[in-house]
Backbone as ProteinMPNN parsed JSONL, in Angstrom:
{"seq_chain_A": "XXXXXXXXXXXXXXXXXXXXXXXXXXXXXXXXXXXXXXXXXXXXXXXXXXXXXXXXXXXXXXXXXXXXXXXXXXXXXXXXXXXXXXXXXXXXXXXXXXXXXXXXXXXXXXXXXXXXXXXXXXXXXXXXXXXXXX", "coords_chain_A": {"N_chain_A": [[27.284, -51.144, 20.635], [26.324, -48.375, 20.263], [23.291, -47.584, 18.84], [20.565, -46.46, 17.005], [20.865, -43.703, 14.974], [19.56, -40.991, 16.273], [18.965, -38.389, 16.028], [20.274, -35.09, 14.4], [21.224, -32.482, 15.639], [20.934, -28.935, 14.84], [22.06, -25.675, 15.839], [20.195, -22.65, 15.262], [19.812, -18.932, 14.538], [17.189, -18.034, 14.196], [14.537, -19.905, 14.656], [11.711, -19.752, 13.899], [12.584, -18.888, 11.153], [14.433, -21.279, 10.443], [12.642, -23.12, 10.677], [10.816, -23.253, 8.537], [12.729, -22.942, 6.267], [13.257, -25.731, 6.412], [10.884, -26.976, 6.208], [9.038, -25.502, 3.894], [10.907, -25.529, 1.657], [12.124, -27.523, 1.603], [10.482, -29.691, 1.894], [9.612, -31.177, 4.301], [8.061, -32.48, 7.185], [7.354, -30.795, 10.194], [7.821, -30.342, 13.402], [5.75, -28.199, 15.86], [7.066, -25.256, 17.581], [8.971, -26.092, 20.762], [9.461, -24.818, 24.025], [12.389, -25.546, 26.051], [12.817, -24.218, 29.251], [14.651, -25.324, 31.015], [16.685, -26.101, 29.544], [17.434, -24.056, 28.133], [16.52, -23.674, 25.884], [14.745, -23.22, 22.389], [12.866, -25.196, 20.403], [12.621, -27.154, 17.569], [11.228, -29.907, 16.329], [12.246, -32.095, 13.012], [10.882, -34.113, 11.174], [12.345, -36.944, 9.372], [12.068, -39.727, 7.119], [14.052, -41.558, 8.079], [15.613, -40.371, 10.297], [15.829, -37.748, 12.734], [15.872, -34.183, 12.395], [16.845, -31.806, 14.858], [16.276, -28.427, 15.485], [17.958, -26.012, 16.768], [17.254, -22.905, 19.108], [18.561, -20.049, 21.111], [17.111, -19.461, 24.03], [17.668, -17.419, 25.587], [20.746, -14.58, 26.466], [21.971, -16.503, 28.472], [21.73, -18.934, 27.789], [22.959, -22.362, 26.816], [23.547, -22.71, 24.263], [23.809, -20.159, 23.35], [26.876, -19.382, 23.293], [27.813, -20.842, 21.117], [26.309, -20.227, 19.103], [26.809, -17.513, 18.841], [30.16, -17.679, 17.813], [29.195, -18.858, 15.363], [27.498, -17.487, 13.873], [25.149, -17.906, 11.576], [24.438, -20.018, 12.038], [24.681, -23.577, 12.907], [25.882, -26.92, 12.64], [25.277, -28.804, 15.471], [25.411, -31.233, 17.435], [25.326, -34.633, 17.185], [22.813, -37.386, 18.225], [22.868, -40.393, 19.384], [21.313, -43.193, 19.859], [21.36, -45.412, 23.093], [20.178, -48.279, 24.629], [20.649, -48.154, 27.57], [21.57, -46.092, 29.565], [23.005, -45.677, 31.778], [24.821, -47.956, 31.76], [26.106, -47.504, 29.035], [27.088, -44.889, 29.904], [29.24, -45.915, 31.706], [30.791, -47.389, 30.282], [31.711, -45.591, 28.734], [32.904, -43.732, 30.028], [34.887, -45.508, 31.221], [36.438, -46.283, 28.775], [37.792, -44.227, 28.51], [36.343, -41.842, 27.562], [35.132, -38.611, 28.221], [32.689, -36.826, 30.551], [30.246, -34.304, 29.646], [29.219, -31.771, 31.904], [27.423, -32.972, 34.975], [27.742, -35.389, 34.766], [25.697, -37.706, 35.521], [22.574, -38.508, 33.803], [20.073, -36.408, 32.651], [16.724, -35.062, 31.814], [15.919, -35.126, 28.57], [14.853, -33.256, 25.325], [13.159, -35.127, 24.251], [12.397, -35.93, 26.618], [13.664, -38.382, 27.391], [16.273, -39.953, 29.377], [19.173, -38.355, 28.799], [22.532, -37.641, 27.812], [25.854, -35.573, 27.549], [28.484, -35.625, 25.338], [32.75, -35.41, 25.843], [33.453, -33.571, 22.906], [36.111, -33.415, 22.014], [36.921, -35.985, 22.243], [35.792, -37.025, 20.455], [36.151, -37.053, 17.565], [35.966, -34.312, 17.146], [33.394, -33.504, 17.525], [30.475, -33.178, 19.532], [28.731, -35.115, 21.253], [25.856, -36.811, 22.04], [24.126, -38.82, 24.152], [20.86, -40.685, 23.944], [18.86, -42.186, 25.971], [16.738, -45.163, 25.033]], "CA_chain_A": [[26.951, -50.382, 21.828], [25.152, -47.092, 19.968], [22.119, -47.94, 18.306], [20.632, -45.85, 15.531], [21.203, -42.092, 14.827], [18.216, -40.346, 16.552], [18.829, -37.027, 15.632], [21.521, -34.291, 14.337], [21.491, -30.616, 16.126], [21.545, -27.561, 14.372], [21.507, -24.463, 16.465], [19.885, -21.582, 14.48], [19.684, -17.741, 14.968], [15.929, -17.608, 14.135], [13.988, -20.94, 14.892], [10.492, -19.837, 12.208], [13.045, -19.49, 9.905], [14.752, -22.182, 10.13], [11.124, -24.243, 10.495], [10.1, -22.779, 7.454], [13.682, -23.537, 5.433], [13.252, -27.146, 5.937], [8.786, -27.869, 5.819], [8.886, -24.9, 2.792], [11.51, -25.86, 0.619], [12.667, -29.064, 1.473], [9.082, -30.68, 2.067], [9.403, -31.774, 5.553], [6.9, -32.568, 7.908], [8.315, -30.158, 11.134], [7.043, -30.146, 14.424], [5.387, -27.499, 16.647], [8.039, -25.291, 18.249], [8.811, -25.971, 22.292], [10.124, -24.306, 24.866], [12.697, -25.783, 27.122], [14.075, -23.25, 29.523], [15.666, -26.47, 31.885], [17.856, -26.4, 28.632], [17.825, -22.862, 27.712], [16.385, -23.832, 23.923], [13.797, -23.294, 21.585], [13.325, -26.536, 19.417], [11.806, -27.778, 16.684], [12.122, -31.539, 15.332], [12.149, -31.741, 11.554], [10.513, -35.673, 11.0], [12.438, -37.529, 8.317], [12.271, -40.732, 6.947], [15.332, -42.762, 8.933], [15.999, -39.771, 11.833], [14.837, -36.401, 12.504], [17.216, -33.326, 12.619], [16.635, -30.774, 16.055], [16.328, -26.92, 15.126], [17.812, -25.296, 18.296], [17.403, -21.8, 19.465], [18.636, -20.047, 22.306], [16.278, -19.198, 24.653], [18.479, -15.847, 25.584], [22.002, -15.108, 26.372], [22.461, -17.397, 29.287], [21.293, -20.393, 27.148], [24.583, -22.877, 26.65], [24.028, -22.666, 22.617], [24.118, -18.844, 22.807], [27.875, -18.925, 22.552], [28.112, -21.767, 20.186], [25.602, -19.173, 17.959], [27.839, -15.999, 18.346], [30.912, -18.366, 17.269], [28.887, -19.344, 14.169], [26.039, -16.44, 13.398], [24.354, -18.052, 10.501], [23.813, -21.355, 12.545], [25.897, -24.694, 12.745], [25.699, -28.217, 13.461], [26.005, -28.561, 16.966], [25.846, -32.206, 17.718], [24.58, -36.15, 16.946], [22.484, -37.782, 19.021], [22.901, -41.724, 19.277], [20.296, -44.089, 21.2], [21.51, -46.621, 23.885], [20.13, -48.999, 25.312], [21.153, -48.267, 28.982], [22.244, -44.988, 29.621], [23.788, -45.329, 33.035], [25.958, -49.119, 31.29], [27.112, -46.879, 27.877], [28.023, -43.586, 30.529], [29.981, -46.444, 32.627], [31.723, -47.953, 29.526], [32.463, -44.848, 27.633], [34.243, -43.389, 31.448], [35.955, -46.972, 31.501], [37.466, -45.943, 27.553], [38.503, -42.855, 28.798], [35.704, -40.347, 27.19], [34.618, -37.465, 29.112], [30.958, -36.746, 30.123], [30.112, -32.798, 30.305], [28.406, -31.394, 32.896], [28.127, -33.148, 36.391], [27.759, -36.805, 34.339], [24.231, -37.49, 35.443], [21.384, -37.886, 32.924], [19.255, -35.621, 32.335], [15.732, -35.15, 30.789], [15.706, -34.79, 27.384], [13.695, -32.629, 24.41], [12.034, -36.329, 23.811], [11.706, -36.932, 27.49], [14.313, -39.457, 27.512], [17.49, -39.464, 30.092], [20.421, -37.727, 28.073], [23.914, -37.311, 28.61], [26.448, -35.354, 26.594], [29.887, -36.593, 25.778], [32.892, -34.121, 25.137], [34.046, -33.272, 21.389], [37.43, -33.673, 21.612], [37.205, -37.403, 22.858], [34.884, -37.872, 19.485], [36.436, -36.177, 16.36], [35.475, -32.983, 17.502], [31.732, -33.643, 17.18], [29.454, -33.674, 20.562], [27.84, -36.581, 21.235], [24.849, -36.992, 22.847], [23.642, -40.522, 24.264], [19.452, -40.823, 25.033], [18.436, -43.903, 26.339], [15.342, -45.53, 24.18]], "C_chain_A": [[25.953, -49.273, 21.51], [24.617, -48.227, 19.103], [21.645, -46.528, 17.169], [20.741, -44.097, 15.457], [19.519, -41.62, 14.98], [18.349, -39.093, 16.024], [20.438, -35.92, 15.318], [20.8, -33.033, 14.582], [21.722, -29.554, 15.325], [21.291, -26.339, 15.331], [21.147, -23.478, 15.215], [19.777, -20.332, 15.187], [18.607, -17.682, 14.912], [15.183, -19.058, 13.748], [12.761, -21.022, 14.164], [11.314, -19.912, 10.975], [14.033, -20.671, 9.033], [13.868, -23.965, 9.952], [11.042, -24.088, 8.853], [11.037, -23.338, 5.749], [13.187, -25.086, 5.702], [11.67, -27.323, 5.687], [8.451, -26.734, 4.592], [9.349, -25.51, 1.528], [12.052, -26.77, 0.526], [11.218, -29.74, 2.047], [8.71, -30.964, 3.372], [8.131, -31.839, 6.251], [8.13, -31.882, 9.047], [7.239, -30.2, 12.529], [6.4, -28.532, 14.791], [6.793, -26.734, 17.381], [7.732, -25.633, 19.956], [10.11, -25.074, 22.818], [10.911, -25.104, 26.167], [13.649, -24.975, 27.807], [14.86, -24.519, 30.613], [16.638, -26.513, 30.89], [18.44, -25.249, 28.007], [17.747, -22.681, 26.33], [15.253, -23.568, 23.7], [13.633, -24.683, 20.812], [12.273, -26.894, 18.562], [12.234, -29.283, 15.866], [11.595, -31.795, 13.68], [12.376, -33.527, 11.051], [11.059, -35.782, 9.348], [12.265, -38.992, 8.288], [13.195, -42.213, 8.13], [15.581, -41.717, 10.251], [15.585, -38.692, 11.782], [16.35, -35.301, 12.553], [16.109, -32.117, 13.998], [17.2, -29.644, 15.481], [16.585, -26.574, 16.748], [17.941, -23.731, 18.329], [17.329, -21.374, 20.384], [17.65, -19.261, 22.767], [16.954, -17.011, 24.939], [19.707, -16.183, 25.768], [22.684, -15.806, 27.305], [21.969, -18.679, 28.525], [22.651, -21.232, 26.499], [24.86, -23.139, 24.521], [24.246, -21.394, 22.427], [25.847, -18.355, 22.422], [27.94, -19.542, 21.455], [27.129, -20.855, 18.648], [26.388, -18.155, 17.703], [29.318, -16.592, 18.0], [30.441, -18.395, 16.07], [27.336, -18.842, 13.571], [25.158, -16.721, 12.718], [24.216, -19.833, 10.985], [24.777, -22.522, 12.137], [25.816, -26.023, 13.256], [26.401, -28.247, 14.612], [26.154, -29.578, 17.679], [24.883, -33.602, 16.766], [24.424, -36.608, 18.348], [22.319, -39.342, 18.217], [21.869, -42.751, 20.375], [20.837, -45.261, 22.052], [20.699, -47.135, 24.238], [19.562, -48.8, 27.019], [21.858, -47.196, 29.542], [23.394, -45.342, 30.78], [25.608, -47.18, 32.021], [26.422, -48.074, 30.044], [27.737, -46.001, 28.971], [29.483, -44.963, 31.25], [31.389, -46.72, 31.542], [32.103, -47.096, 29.027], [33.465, -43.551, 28.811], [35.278, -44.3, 31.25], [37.281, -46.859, 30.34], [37.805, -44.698, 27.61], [37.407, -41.45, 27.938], [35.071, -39.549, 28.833], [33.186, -36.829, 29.138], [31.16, -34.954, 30.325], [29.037, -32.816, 31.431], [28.729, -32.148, 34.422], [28.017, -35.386, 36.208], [26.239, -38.104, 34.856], [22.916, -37.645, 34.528], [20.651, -36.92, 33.244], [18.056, -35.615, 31.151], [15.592, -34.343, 29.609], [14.963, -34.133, 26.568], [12.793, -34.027, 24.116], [11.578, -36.803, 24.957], [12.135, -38.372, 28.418], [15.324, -38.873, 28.478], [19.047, -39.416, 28.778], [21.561, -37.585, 28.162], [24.982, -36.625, 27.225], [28.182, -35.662, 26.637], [30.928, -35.566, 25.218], [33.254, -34.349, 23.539], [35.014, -33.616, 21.185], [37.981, -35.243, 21.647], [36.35, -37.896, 21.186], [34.796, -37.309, 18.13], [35.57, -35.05, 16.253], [34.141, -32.661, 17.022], [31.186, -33.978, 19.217], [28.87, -34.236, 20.075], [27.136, -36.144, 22.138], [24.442, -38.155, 23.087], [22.003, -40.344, 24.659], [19.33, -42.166, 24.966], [16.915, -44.116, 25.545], [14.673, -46.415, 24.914]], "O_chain_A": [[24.94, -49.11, 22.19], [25.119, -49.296, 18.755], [22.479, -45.771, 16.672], [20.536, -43.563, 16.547], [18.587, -41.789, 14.194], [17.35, -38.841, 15.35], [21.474, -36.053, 15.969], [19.914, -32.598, 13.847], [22.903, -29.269, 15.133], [20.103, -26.094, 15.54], [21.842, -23.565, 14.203], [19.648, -20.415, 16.409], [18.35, -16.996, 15.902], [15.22, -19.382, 12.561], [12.478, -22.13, 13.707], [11.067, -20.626, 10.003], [14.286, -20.902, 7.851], [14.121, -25.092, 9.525], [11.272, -25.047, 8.117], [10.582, -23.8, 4.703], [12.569, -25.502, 4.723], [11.41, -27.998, 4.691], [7.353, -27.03, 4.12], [8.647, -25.907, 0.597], [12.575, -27.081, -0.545], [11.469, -30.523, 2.963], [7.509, -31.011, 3.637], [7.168, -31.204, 5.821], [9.331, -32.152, 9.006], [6.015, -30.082, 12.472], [6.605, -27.67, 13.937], [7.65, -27.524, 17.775], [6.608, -25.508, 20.443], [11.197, -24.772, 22.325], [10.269, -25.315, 27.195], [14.823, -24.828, 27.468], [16.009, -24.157, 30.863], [17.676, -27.03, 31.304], [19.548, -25.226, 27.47], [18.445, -21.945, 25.632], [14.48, -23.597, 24.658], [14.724, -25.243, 20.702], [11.096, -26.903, 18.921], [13.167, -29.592, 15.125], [10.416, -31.594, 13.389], [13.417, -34.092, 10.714], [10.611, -35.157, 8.386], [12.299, -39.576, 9.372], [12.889, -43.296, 8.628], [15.757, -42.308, 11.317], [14.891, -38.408, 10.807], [17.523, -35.639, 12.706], [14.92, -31.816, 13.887], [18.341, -29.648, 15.019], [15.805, -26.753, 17.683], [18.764, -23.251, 17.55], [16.377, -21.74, 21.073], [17.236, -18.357, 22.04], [16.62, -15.904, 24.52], [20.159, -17.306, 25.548], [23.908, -15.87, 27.194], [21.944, -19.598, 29.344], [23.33, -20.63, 25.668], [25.805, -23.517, 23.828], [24.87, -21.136, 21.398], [26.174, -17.442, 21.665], [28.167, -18.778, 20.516], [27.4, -20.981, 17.454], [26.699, -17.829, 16.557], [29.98, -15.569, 17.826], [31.265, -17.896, 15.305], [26.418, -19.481, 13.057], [24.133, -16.058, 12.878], [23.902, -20.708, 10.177], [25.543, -22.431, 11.177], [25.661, -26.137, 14.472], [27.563, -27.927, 14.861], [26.891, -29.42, 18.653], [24.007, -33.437, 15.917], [25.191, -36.48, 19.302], [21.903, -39.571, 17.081], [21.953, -42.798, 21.602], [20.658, -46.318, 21.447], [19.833, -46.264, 24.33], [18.497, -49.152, 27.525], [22.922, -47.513, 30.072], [24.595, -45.233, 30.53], [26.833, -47.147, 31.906], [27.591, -47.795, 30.31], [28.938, -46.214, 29.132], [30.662, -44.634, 31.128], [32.562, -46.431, 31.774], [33.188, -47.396, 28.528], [34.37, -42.786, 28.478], [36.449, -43.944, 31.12], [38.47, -47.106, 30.538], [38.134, -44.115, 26.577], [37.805, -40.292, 27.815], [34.763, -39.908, 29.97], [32.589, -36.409, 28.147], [32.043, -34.441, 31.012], [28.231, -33.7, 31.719], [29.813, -32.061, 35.0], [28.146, -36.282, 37.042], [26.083, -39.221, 34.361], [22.153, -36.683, 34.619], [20.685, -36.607, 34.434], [18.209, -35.979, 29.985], [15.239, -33.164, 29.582], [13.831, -34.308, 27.018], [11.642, -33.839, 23.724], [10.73, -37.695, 24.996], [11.634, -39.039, 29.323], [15.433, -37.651, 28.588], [19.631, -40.318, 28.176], [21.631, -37.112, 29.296], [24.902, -37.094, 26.09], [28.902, -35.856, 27.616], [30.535, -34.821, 24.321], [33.279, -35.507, 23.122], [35.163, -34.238, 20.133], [39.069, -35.649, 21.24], [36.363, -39.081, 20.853], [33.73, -37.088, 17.557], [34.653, -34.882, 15.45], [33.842, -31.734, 16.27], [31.602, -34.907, 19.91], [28.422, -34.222, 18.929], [27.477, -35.296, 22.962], [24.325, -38.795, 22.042], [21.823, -39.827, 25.761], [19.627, -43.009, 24.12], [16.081, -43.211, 25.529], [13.597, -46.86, 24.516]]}, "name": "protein", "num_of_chains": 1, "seq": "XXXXXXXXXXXXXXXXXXXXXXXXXXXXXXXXXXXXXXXXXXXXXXXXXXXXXXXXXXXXXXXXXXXXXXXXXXXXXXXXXXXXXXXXXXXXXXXXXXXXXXXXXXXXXXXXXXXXXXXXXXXXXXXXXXXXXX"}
């Protein structure tokens, strides 16, 4: 049903320096940062080999990672993102096995552009999921 690991989440407190930790000292090739306030993030994608990892930073303190930052000050993995297929057939089947979508269950447009959906933590060994459709 998932397809390949698009990306793992880190929120960070400071989004240059967490560019700079991975394309300084770990080699990376890193993107450009963007701005999405529809998401309330900063972001930067950090191109590897097999998947990329997402640098997030909150936009301010209404941004939905700003608590998940003052929980965990020095930054924290904050989810995996998995690629379907079919967004609206995985949301149907993973309602049908009893997971729980956040928000109003809906896609939504993605940092890549893609329709998104997030799934809760507790339904998925306390890891958010994210589904984008490819």
């Amino acid at each position: 049903m998932i397809g390949r690991l698009n990306h793992v989440a880190i929120v960070v407190p400071d989004l240059a320096a967490g560019a700079a930790c991975y394309r300084d000292t770990l080699g990376a090739k890193v993107s450009a940062p963007r701005s999405f306030p529809e998401h309330g993030v900063r972001v930067v994608f950090v191109e590897l080999p097999n998947t990329k990892i997402e640098l997030l930073e909150p936009l301010d303190e209404n941004s939905p990672v700003a608590g998940f930052l003052a929980n965990n000050p020095a930054g924290a993995m904050h989810h995996v993102c998995y690629e379907v297929d079919d967004i609206i057939a995985a949301r149907e089947r993973m309602v049908k096995q009893g997971a729980r979508l956040l928000g109003d269950g809906e896609p939504k447009t993605g940092a890549h552009g893609k329709p998104v959906l997030f799934l809760h933590p507790k339904d998925f060994c306390g890891t958010l999921v994210e589904l984008e459709q490819v």
